[in-house]
C-alpha positions as CSV (number, residue, x, y, z in Angstrom):
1,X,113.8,70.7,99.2
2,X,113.8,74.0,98.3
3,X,115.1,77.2,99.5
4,X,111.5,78.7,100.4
5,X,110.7,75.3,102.3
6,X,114.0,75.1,104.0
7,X,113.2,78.6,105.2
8,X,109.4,78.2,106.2
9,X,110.8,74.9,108.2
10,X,113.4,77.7,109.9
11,X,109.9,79.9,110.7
12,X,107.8,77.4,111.9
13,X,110.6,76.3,114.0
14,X,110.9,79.8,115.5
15,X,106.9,79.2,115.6
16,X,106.8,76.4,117.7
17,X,109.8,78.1,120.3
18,X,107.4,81.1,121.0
19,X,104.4,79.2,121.5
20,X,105.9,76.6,123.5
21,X,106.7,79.6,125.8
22,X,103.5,80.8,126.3
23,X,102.2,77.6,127.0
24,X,100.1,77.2,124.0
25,X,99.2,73.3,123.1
26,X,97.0,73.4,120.4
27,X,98.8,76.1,117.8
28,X,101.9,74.4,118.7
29,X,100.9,71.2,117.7
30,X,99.6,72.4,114.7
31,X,102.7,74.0,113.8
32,X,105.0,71.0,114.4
33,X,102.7,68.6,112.5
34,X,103.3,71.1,110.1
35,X,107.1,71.3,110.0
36,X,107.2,67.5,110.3
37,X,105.7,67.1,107.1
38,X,108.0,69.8,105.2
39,X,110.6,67.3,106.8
40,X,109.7,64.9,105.5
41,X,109.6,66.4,101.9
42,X,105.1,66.3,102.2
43,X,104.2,69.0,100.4
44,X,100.6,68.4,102.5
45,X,102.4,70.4,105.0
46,X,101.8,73.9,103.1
47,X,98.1,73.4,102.6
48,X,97.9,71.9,106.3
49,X,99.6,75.1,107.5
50,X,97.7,77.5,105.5
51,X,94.4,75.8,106.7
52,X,95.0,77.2,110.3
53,X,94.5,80.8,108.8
54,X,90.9,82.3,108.5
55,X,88.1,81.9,109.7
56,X,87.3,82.8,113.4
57,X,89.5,80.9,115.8
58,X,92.1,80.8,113.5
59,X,95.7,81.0,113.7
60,X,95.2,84.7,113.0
61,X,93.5,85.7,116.1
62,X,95.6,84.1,118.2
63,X,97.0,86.3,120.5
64,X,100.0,85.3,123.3
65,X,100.9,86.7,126.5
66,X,97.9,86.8,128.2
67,X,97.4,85.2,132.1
68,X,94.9,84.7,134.7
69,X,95.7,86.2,138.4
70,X,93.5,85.0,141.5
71,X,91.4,84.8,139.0
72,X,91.8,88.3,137.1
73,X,92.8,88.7,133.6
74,X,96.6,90.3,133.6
75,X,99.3,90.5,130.8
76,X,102.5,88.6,131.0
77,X,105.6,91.1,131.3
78,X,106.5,92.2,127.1
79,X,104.0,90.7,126.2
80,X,103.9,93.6,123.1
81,X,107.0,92.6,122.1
82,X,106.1,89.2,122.5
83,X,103.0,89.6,119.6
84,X,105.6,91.7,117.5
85,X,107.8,89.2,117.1
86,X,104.8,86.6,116.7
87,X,102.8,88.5,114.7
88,X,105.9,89.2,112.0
89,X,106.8,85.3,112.3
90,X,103.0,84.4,111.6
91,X,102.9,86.6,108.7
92,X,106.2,85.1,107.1
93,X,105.1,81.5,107.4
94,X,101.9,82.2,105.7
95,X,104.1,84.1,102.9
96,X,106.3,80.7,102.1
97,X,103.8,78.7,102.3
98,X,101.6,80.7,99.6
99,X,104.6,81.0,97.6
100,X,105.1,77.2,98.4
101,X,101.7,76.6,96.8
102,X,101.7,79.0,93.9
103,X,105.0,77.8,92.4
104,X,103.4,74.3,92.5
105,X,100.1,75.4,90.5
């Protein structure tokens, strides 16, 4: 395994923590299928992983921190910080993963 993969199986890690805390199901499962495969030395796990971005309803527009009140849309408290750090992780894990793929072609 190399140093990009060990590194994208650090970020997807870090992934799966923040989504887990917002009490998202589906992105996290995607995510730890994901890692599981880089685990296990699948390189399926890039182009599974890069699949979740594009497209509408993708793994770009996801966007955490957000709640229901009685019933009224609300932000969870930092919630900006919250899609900082998301948004920088998200953007890192596509970056390994593309240069995953593009040292393999």
């Amino acid at each position: 395994m190399g140093p990009k993969t060990q590194e994208l199986i650090n970020v997807l890690g870090q992934l799966i923590e923040i989504l887990e805390s917002d009490g998202d199901t589906h992105w996290n499962q995607w995510m730890r299928s994901a890692r599981a495969r880089l685990l296990d030395s699948d390189y399926s796990g890039v182009t599974y992983l890069l699949s979740a971005y594009g497209g509408m309803g993708s793994f770009n527009d996801v966007v955490l921190g957000q709640s229901r009140v009685d019933g009224v849309f609300a932000w969870k408290p930092g919630h900006v910080e919250l899609n900082e750090q998301f948004d920088t992780l998200r953007a890192e894990a596509a970056r390994l993963a593309e240069a995953i793929r593009d040292s393999q072609n």
